[in-house]
C-alpha positions, 0 to 999 in steps of 0.5 A: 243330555237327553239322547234318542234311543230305539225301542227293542222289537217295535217297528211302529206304535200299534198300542190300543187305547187301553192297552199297556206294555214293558219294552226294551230300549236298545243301547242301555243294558237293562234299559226299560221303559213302560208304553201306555195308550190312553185314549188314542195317545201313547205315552212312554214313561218308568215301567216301575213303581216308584214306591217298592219297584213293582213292574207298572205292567202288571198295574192298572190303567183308567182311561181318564189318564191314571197307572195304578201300581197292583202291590200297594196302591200307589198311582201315576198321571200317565200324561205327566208321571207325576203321583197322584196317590200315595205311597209313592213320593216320586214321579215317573220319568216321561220320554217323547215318543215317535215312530218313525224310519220303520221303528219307534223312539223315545228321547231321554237321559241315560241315567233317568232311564235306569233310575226309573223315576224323575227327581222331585224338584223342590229345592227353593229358598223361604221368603215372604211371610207365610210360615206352615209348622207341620207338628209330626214327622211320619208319612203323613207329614212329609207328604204335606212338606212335599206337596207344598214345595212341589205346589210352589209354596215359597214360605218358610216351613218347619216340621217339628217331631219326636223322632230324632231324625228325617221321615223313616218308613215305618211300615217295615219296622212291624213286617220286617223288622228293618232296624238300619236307619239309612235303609229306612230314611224317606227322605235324607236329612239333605233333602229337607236342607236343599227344600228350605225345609227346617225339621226340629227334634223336639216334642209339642206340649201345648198350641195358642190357637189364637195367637197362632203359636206351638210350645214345645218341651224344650221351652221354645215356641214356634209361630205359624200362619198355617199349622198341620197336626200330624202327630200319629198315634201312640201304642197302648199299653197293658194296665196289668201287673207286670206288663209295665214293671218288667223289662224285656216287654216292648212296644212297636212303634219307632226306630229305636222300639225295633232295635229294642227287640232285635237285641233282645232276639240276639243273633243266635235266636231260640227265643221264647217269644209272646205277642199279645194281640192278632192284629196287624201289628201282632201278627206281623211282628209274629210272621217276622220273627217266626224262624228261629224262634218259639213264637205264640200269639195270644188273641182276644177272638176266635180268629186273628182280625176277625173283628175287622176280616171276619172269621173265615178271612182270619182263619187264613191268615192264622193257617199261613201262620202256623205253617211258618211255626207260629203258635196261637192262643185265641179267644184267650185273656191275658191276666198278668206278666211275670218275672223270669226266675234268672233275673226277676226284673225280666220277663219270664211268662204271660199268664192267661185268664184260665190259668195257661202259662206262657214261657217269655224271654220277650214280650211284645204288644200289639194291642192297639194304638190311640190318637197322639193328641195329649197336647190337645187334651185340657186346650179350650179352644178344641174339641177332642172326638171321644177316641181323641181325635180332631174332626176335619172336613174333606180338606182336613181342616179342622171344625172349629179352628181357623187356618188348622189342619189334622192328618193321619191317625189323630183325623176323623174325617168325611169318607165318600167310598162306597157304602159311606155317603159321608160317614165320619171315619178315622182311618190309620193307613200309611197312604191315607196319612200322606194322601191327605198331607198332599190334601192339606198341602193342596188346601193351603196353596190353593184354598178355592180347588175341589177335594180329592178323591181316593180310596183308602189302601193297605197293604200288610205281610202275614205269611203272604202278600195281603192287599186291602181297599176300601173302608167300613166305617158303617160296618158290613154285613156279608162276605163273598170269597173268590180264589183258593182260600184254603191255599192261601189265594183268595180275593174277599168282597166285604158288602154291606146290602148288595154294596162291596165296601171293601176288598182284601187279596193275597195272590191274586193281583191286581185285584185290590187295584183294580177294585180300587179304581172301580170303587173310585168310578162307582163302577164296583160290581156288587155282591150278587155278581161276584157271587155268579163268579164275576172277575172284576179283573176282567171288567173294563174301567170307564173314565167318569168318576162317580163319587 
């Protein structure tokens, strides 16, 4: 039962418009909540984001209503707690707020206090008509299932996926290597049972687009009167002699791929350990396993990610690194992988095109992903991009099929960042997967609303804490670096003209958001004033949106 509880140390509401601020509420140990004035009005709500638990004070506040979290992106309606961008799946709690006998109160339950969230409320049961089948079972697809409960739709849902068990987050399989199921799991299986959210472990071969039905390798099939594609994407593997015959070579993509290479460490460790590949898989995989063990990274550039960061950029990340243990081979090619001279049907080395040999008790590759659309491959009524993805509109439905939509890895789609005016691009973020699920979601229940804007955001562990936003599906041109890029510290604005296309920070929070929310208003300073030395932390949000 909500209660009335006195905030610590406030003897009235004397926030500015735009100002925010973490308080204490007396009689609940540990008790927080965060005060927010926007435009005049004060709102009390969780002072932590709901996504990874960062404190929402040291986040960005837009004055048309928006809290955006400084680690990753995720974003809050201030007026209602509810998200608004992804990855956080759960709203804030809201608390009624007053000043009054000389403090100030809020009105709230014990328990939503310290839980710091509100609990999405989904439960329902199917009835009419309708059937969405959601194909995948990654960020993307929970994010539509969700939205589409949370948006009222009262129809039958089923989510079909490979993976034999509910959404995990995936993005800490690479930078932690987090093998435990449970400490993994988005949402438990209960969830989906209390949604009337049917979920199917069973892998689609083939969709009839004009009878409206999926296939499935069981032999079963499933009819749909709305389908979203959300199948993600597929590891690459190397077309070299020995990559595919020898055990102990591993790709990283699932659950059961990180369990795979945890084993193979062991727990007493000392491994010999090969990465191919200096991207972000690569080089997270790299970072986490670093201690105790001999790690080499072999990359195709003279700088990890430089194709993507540029050289300079790269070079810190390569530094970070380094000073962890690990080993780099840049601008190198791999020829082949050979067999271990105590078991030849392990691996025992990688040879490099020069002729350098590496020593491996594992192998692992990080060499690239690929749309998951095999399914889609000889069906006549699509039509595959040339990287075998499906083209979409703003709403991510798909050109040329009715009622269809495609999310995540497999959707090239119009981006409308700066710099882009509508460039098709396919983007494999985790928030840009479950933003357009939420998109997809908002289409089906209501096909007459406007598309939403958001910039693209990720987030990745090399040595550091490295934040990113924004897109260059038009590539770009110039960098301009801010900070300590020789300490690791820096913030880096990618420009194509005078235009900032994208921004990448380690340790300089909240400058990813913050750039975030002034790329969303078309406010983003341009590259000749970030040169002059201009903070854009310092630079005040207006409440228009631009794009």
């Amino acid at each position: 039962m909500a209660q009335e509880y006195q905030i610590k140390g406030l003897s009235k509401l004397d926030l500015k418009s735009g100002e925010k601020r973490e308080v204490e509420v007396e009689g609940i140990e540990n008790g927080k909540v965060l005060l927010a004035n926007v435009n005049g009005t004060t709102h009390a709500m969780s002072p932590n984001c709901t996504h990874y638990g960062a404190p929402l004070k040291l986040g960005v506040l837009s004055p048309d209503g928006r809290i955006t979290c400084a680690w990753h992106g995720a974003c809050f309606n201030v007026a209602s707690g509810d998200v608004e961008d992804a990855p956080a799946l759960d709203p804030l709690a809201k608390f009624e707020i007053e000043e009054k006998k000389g403090g100030v109160y809020i009105k709230g339950e014990e328990s939503t206090i310290k839980a710091s969230r509100r609990a999405v409320n989904t439960k329902c049961k199917a009835q009419g008509q309708e059937k969405v089948v959601v194909v995948g079972g990654g960020s993307g697809a929970l994010g539509a299932v969700q939205a589409l409960r949370e948006q009222d739709f009262k129809g039958a849902i089923t989510m079909i996926s490979i993976e034999p068990s509910p959404p995990i987050d995936r993005t800490k399989l690479s930078k932690a290597l987090i093998t435990d199921k449970s400490k993994l799991e988005l949402r438990p299986q209960e969830w989906f049972k209390e949604s009337s959210i049917e979920t199917v472990s069973d892998e689609v071969t083939s969709v009839d687009f004009e009878k409206k039905s999926v296939s499935t390798k069981s032999g079963s099939s499933c009819s749909y009167t709305k389908l979203i594609l959300a199948t993600g994407a597929v590891p690459k593997l190397l077309p070299l002699p020995g990559f595919k015959e020898l055990s102990n070579v591993f790709l990283l993509r699932s659950l059961s791929h990180a369990q795979a290479i945890v084993s193979a460490v062991g727990e007493k460790k000392g491994k010999k350990i090969v990465v191919v590949g200096s991207s972000f898989i690569g080089m997270e995989v790299g970072n986490c396993l670093a201690s105790g063990n001999d790690v080499t990274i072999i990359g195709m550039e003279s700088r990890p990610l430089e194709r993507i960061m540029g050289a300079e950029t790269g070079e810190i990340f390569q530094n970070l690194l380094s000073k962890n243990g690990v080993k780099f081979h840049m601008n190198a090619g791999v020829e082949a992988a050979g067999p271990s001279k105590e078991d030849s049907k392990k691996v025992g080395s990688v040879t490099l095109k020069d002729g350098t040999i590496l020593p491996a008790d594992l192998v692992i590759l990080g060499t690239g992903v690929g749309p998951a659309t095999g399914f889609l491959k000889d069906n006549k009524a699509v039509s595959l991009e040339k990287d075998g993805s499906l083209q979409v509109d703003e709403h991510f439905a798909v050109k040329g099929l009715k009622d269809v939509y495609a999310i995540g890895d497999i959707a090239t789609f119009p981006y409308h960042g700066p710099g882009s005016n509508g460039s098709l691009t396919r983007i494999e973020h985790w928030n840009v997967a479950q933003n357009a699920g939420r998109a997809a979601a908002k289409a089906i229940v209501s096909p007459s609303s406007k598309p939403k804007v958001f910039i693209p955001v990720f987030w990745s562990a090399m040595g550091s804490q490295l934040r990113y936003c924004g897109n260059t599906p038009n590539g770009w041109d110039e960098l301009v670096m801010q900070g300590e890029p020789k300490e690791g510290k820096f913030a880096a604005f990618y420009g194509k003209g005078d235009t900032v296309v994208a921004v990448a920070s380690m340790m300089m929070d909240p400058i990813m958001s913050q750039s975030a929310e002034l790329m969303r208003q078309g406010k983003m300073p341009g590259l000749a004033e970030l040169r002059k030395g201009v903070d854009v932390r310092d630079i005040g949000l207006p409440g228009e949106i631009k794009m």
